[in-house]
MIDO-34421 format. One record per residue (C-alpha): x, y, z; residue in one letter. Coordinates in steps of 0.2 Angstrom, whole numbers, plus 5000, padded with zeros to 4 digits. Example, Ala and Ser with C-alpha at 12.3 -4.5 7.8 and 13.67 -1.06 7.14 Angstrom:
REM residues 2
506249785039A506849955036S
END
This chain:
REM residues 866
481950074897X480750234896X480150314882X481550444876X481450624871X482350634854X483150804855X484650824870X484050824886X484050984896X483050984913X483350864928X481450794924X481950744907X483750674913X482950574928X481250524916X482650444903X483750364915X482250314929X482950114928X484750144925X484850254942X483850154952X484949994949X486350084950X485950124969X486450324968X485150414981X483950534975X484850654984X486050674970X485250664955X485350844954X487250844958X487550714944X486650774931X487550944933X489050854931X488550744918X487950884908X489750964911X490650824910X491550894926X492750744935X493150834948X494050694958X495550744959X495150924972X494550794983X495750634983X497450584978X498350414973X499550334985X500750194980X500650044992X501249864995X503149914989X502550004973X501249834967X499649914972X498850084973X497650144987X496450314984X496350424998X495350575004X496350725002X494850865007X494750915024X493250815025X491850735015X489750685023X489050545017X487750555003X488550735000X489450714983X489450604968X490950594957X491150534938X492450394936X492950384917X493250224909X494950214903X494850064891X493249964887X493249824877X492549634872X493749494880X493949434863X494749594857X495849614872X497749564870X497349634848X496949824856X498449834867X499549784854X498749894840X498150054849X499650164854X499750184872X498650084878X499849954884X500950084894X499450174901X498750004908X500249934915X500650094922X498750074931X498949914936X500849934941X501749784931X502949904919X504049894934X505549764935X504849624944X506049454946X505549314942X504649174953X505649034963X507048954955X506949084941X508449214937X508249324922X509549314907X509949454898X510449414882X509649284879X509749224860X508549094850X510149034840X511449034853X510648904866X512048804868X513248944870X512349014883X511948874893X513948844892X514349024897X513048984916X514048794917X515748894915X515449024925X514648914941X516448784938X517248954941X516348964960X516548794962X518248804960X518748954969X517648874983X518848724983X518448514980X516748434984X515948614989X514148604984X513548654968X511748744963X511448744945X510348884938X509748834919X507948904917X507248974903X508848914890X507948834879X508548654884X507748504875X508248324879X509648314869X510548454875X510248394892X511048234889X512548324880X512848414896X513148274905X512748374921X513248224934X515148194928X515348374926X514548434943X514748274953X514248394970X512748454962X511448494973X510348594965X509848594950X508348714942X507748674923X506148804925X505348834908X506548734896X506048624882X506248464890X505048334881X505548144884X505248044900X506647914898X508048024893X507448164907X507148034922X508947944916X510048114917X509248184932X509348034943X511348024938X511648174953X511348064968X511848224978X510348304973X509448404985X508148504976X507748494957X506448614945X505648554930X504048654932X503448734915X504148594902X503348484891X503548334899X502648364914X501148374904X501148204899X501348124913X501948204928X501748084942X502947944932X504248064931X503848104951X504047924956X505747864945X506748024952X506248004972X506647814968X508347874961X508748004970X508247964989X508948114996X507748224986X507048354997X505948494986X505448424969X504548554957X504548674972X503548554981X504248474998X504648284997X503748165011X506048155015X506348345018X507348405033X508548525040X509248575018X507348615013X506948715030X508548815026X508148855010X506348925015X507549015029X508549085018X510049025025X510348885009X510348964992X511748954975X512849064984X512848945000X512148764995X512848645007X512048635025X513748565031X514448735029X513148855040X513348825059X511448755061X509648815059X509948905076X510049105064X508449075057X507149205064X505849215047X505349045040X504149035025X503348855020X501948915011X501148814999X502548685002X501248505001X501848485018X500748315024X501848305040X503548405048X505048325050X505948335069X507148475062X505548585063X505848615082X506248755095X507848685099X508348685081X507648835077X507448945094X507749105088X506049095076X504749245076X503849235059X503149085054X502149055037X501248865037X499948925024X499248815009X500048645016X498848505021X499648435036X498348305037X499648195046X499848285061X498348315075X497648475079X498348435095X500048375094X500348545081X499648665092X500948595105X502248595092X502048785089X501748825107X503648765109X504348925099X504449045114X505049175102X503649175089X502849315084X501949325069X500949185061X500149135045X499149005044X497448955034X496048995045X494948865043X496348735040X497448635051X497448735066X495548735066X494048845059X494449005074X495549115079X495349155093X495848985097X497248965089X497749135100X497349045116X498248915114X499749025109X499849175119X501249245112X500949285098X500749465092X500349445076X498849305067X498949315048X499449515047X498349575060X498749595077X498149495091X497349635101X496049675088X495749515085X495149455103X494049635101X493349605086X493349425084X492949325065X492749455057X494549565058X495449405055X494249375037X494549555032X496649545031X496749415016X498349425011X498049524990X498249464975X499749534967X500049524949X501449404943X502349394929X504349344919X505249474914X505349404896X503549454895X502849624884X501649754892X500349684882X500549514892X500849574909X499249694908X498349524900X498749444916X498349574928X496749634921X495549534932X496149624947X495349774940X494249744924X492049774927X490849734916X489049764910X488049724893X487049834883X485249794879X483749884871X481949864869X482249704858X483549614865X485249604877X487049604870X487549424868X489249464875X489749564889X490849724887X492149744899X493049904906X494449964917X494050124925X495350284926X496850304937X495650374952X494650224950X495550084951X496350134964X494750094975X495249954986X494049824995X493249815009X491949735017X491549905029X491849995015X491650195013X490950234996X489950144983X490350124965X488950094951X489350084933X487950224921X487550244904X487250424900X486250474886X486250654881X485050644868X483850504875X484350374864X485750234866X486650284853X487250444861X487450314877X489250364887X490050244901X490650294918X490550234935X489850324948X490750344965X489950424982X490150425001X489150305011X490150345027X490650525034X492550525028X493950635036X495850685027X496850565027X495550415028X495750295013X494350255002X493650085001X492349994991X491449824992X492149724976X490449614979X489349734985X487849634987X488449464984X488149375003X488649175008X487249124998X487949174983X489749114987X490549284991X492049205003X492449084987X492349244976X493549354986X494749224981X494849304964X495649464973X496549394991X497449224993X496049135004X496348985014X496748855003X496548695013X494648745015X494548734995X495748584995X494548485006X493048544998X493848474981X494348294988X492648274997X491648324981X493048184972X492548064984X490648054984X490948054963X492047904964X490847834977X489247824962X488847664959X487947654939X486747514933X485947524917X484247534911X483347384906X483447364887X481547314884X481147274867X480847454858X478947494860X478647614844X478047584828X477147694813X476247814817X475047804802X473747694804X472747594795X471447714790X472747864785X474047874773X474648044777X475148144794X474748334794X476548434802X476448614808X478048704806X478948874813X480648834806X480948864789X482048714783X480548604789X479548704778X480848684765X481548514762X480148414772X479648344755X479048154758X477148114753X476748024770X476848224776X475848374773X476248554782X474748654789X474548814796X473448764811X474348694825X472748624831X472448504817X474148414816X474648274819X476648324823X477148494830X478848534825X479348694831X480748804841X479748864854X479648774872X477648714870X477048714887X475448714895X475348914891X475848884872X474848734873X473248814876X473748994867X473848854852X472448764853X473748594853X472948424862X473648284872X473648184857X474848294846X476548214844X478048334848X479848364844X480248384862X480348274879X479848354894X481548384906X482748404890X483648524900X484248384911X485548354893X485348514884X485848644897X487548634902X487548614919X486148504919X486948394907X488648374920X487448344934X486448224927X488148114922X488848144939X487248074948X487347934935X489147884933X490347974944X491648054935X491747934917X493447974908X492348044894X491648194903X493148314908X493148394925X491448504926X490748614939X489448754939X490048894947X488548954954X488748804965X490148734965X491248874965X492148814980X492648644971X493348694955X494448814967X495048654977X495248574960X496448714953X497548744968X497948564968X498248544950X499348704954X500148614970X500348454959X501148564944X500048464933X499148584918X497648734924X496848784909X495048784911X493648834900X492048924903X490448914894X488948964898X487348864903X486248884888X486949004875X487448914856X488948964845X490448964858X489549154863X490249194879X491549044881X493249084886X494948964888X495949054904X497148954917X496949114928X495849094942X495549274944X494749264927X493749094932X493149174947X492849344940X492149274924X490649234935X489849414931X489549394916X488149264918X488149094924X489248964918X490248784921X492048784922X492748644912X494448564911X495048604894X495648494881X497448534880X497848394871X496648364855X496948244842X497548374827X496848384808X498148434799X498748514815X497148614818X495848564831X494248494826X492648434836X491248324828X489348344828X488348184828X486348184825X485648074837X483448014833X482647994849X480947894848X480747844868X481647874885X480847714892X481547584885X482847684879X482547694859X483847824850X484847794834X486347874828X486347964811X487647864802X488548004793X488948144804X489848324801X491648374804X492048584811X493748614809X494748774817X495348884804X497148904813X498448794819X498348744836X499448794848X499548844867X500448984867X499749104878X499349234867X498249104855X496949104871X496249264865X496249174844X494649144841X495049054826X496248934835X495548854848X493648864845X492748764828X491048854827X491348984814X490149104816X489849304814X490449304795X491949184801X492649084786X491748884788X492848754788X492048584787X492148424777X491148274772X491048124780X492148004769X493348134765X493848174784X493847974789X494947924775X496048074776X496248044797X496447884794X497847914784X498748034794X498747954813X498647774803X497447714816X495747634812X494147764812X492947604816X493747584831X493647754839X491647774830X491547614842X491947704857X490947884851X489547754848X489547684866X490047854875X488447934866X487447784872X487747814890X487347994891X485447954885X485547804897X485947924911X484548044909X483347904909X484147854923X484347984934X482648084924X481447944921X480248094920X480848124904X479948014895X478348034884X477447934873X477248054862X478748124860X480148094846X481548224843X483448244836X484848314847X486448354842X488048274852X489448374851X491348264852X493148294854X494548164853X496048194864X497848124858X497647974862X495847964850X494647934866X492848044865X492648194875X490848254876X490748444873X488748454874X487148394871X486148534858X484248544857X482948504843X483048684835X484948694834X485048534824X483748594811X484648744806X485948594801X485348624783X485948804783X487848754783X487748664766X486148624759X487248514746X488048394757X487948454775X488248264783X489148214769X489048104754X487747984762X486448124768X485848264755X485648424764X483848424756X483448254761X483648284780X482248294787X481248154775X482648034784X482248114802X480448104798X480447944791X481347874808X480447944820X478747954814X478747794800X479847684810X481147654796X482947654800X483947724781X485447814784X485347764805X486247634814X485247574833X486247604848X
END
């Protein structure tokens, strides 16, 4: 940044002389410095003589239009203020504690309205913590009332989400003798826990047509055993966790028709499907329709929504002909690509009825082509349960709306980023890919010095604009194909999904389709490294516990690099440090060439995945910047499958959980892109507990060779404990303390020795610590076995050097690799507790003579070869 005045800026020269980098990255033309700076100076936002806010979308959205006669292009800049900036961290803690900010937001980002809840959902009002049972009494007594009046065997639809039902209560209901017509049954959002007892009560109601259990407990463990035992006992199932059934037929098509429902539950009642004329099967996991999907059932039919369903068992021909049957159709959605092809304009020619493609009309579709029918994405609209506080609604809507940028100075950048949600005016700036004005966020500094730094964004016409014409910008202005902008849009617009899908189940396929052999274990190859002729080895030194505890005689420190014998140091010695250092090819160093292949994040995925597929001890990992469309796939699915979506994001090479967010939004995964790159990892969700708190495990692994494969494992290693009880309520997510164990930043530490930990897990889960440090030993084994692999350039002679393995254990106490952490990290491993850091066995001060002594000497005290 350049130099800066140090009293308060008063001429254009100075303003544009201070701010030179900050307005050429933003983009504003030179034009208007002058216009900005006058208003700058002035703090003058003048945006509201020149446009207003227009509700749109049924109140869900808002849309900024031009209400001056008429605006030129380049002739104005306007100042956008930042109505609430934050760090993620702090985000749900500031809505709840500053007064008005939750109101303000959800009044921006319209959610304080009265929204219903999603399928299958009702609100109750009322609803009381001790009085479950009498209120799930009071729906069953009130729906035997319509049943009644209806008169014997009318059909019954059973609405019992969000009660609070466990198993045992379920069972006490007794739903089947009590309901024998029942034919619907929805248990969204309950406490439902047990397989056995939920399996054996819901497949009492034979008559069962549809059934929701999305949202409880049990799905987590283990959804697809649940799946199975109720279609095997209740063969007339038709929609199962809003999903349809491979059995559906004319009920489920109903239902989408809105011709089925609680008030009307039994398809022997309605005439026939013949008064359907909208029909929505979106997102459905339809594989194949059924003959009830035909014109003669259905002739009257005009709106048709097929989007988000495979249908991989139907041809592209023999669909095509199925839909050109509907003389009446209209309007059609479909995924474009997907099954219906990749165009279309070919989807239009073979159905030249239609009006309507996805929203946008056939006419300026065969005009405009591909481009039109990209451009009318369906948006993204916020969701959320009535149950929920402003606070949580806004948390969920955010990342339709929230921008970012990071501070830096002369010294360094701002390890994490700071997020913002511009003013009314602002967010009301829709996208588009023609858009009309450009938006660019600024740091103003009156006086020439960050300090006195103010945010805003700039807005200004790209486009001559006339009354009445809405104003648009780019949301990824700048971000092309190559850097995955149609995958990104998905974090605003509900994008084909089948395209994501398939990229997802190809990317699974080539993974399962690695084939890993081993390395050769050759006998180990290093010895001592003191000869004959020399009894001690001269190391040079930049970190200070080296300097501190490396007390063995065999060692001496110098200060001339040149001269020693071992270089231990934190800095990458390349061939430019090597030769600003005087260091030789001779010189042992605590470093292998291509460490990044483990050390850096997305590296360390890769290199498994090359290596050995997808092994059960790496959870699900992709880098974003490349793989963005894959981890999309992934999550829909999951979604599809109503199996668990919580994800979290690290980035590439930063230490100390900086950066790392735990999200099952996928706005946030996508959106969290900005703020550098990342992986997007399949969380934990189900860790083995401490005392009920979540704990990870560093193990210190001494690597002498890469070929054979030499490394040892320390045999005392370190426990980091959260300092909260887990849990997974939502609101924990933003907890630091919860579900992260590196407690940095003044944090209180929470760790324990060795012995201590193993006896007291031991104890509490009664199961034997030998036997999972078995499984560690063997998973921790196969990573270096992988980089030499996949990186047989790795290896150096003269190279020896710790790492640092980081492990999880899931409920059922099998490893999870977190990451592999370089040389330097595991130094600073002294600064924890120079007492008893790895426990009992390993001093704190005698560290690094151990480390030393096994690397260099060739003993093995306080190791264990793997």
């Amino acid at each position: 940044m350049a130099a800066a005045p140090t009293s308060k800026i008063q001429t254009l020269n100075d303003f544009v002389k201070v701010h030179s980098i900050l307005l050429a990255s933003s983009g504003v033309p030179p034009s208007l410095y002058g216009r900005l700076f006058e208003k700058l100076s002035a703090e003058r936002f003048d945006g509201g003589d020149f446009f207003s806010v227009e509700p749109c979308d049924g109140g869900r959205r808002r849309r900024l239009v031009l209400s001056a006669d008429s605006l030129a292009r380049e002739s104005d800049v306007f100042l956008v203020d930042h109505a609430w900036t934050f760090r993620l961290q702090d985000a749900l803690k500031q809505l709840n504690e500053v007064p008005g900010l939750a109101q303000r937001m959800a009044a921006l980002m319209c959610v304080d309205l009265e929204f219903g809840h999603a399928e299958g959902e009702v609100e109750i009002e009322g609803y009381l913590e001790n009085g479950i049972e009498e209120k799930v009494l009071e729906v069953l007594n009130k729906e035997r009332n319509k049943s009644n009046q209806r008169g014997s065997g009318a059909a019954t639809w059973l609405e019992l989400d969000e009660l609070g039902i466990d198993d045992e209560l379920l069972r006490s209901l007794d739903l089947s003798t009590k309901f024998p017509n029942l034919v619907a049954l929805n248990l969204w959002g309950n406490k439902l826990q047990n397989v056995e007892k939920v399996v054996e009560e819901i497949t009492k109601c034979r008559r069962l047509r549809a059934v929701w259990l999305n949202e409880n407990p049990v799905l987590q463990k283990c959804d697809d055993k649940i799946e199975r035992a109720i279609l095997e006992g209740i063969p007339g199932l038709e929609i199962y966790n809003s999903r349809f059934t491979r059995d559906f037929s004319e009920w489920a098509l109903g239902f989408c028709g809105d011709i089925i429902g609680p008030d009307n539950a039994d398809l022997s009642k309605i005439d026939s499907l013949k008064g359907i004329t909208m029909l929505d099967l979106s997102n459905r996991c339809i594989h194949c329709l059924p003959k009830a999907f035909s014109p003669m059932a259905m002739p009257a039919l005009s709106h048709l929504n097929l989007r988000g369903n495979p249908l991989d068992e139907i041809s592209f021909s023999e669909l095509l002909e199925l839909l050109s049957g509907f003389t009446s159709l209209q309007e059609l959605e479909v995924d474009i690509p997907g099954p219906l092809g990749k165009s279309a304009l070919k989807i239009l020619e073979s159905l030249p009825n239609l009006s309507m493609l996805n929203g946008v009309s056939t006419a300026r579709i065969l005009e405009h082509g591909k481009h039109v029918i990209d451009s009318a994405l369906q948006p993204r609209l916020p969701e959320w349960k009535a149950t929920e506080s402003l606070a949580e609604r806004v948390i969920g809507a955010m990342w339709l709306y929230l921008m970012t940028y990071r501070l830096a100075d002369e010294e360094k950048i701002d390890e994490t980023s700071l997020c913002y949600v511009m003013d009314e005016l602002g967010s009301a700036l829709r996208h588009s890919d023609e858009a009309n004005f450009r938006l660019a966020p600024f740091l103003f500094m009156p006086e020439g010095k960050l300090e006195s730094a103010v945010s805003f964004s700039l807005l200004w016409p790209t486009h001559n604009i006339c009354c009445g014409e809405e104003c648009t910008r780019d949301f990824l202005f700048g971000i092309g194909e190559d850097k995955q902008r149609s995958a990104r849009l998905t974090a605003w617009f509900h994008t084909p999904e089948n395209y994501f899908i398939e990229e997802f189940k190809s990317y699974s396929q080539q993974l399962q389709s690695v084939s890993f052999s081993l390395p050769c274990n050759d006998a180990p190859t290093t010895r001592s490294i003191i000869t004959s002729d020399r009894c001690i080895l001269l190391v040079y030194t930049d970190i200070p516990q080296v300097e501190e505890f490396l007390t063995r005689p065999e060692f001496r420190l110098t200060t001339e690099p040149n001269e020693a014998d071992i270089i231990w140091t934190s800095v990458q010695v390349d061939e430019e440090v090597k030769k600003a250092l005087g260091l030789t090819d001779c010189q042992y160093i605590n470093q292998f060439p291509f460490e990044a292949c483990i050390v850096m994040k997305h590296h360390l995925a890769d290199t498994i995945h090359k290596a050995q597929g997808s092994p059960e001890w790496l959870q699900p990992t992709y880098n974003l910047e490349t793989q963005l469309p894959q981890v999309i796939g992934d999550y829909l699915l999951r979604k599809r499958d109503g199996l668990d979506n919580l994800w979290i994001l690290k980035p590439w090479n930063m230490a100390r959980t900086i950066d790392t967010t735990v999200t099952s939004d996928l706005s946030a995964i996508i959106r969290l892109m900005e703020t550098g790159p990342k992986i997007c990892q399949k969380y934990i969700q189900h860790p083995a507990l401490f005392k009920g708190k979540k704990f990870d495990l560093r193990y210190i692994v001494l690597v002498r060779s890469m070929k054979p494969v030499e490394i040892f494992l320390a045999d005392a290693f370190w426990v980091r404990l959260a300092n909260n009880t887990y849990t997974l309520d939502k609101s924990s997510l933003f907890e630091y303390e919860t579900h992260f164990t590196v407690m940095n930043y003044g944090r209180r530490l929470n760790h324990m020795n060795t012995p201590d930990f193993v006896s007291a897990f031991e104890k509490e889960h009664q199961v034997k610590w030998l036997d999972i440090h078995q499984r560690i030993r063997q998973m921790i084994r196969s990573v270096f076995d992988s980089a030499a692999a996949v990186h047989p350039e790795m290896h150096c002679p003269l190279s020896r050097t710790i790492y640092g393995v980081d492990v999880m254990l899931d409920h059922l106490y099998m490893p999870k690799l977190l990451e592999v952490t370089y040389c330097p990290d595991c130094n600073r491993a002294c600064k924890y507790d120079t007492e008893s850091v790895l426990g009992n066995t390993i001093r704190g001060q005698d560290f690094f003579n151990f480390v030393f002594g096994c690397l260099f000497l060739n003993e093995t005290t306080h190791v264990t070869p793997l």
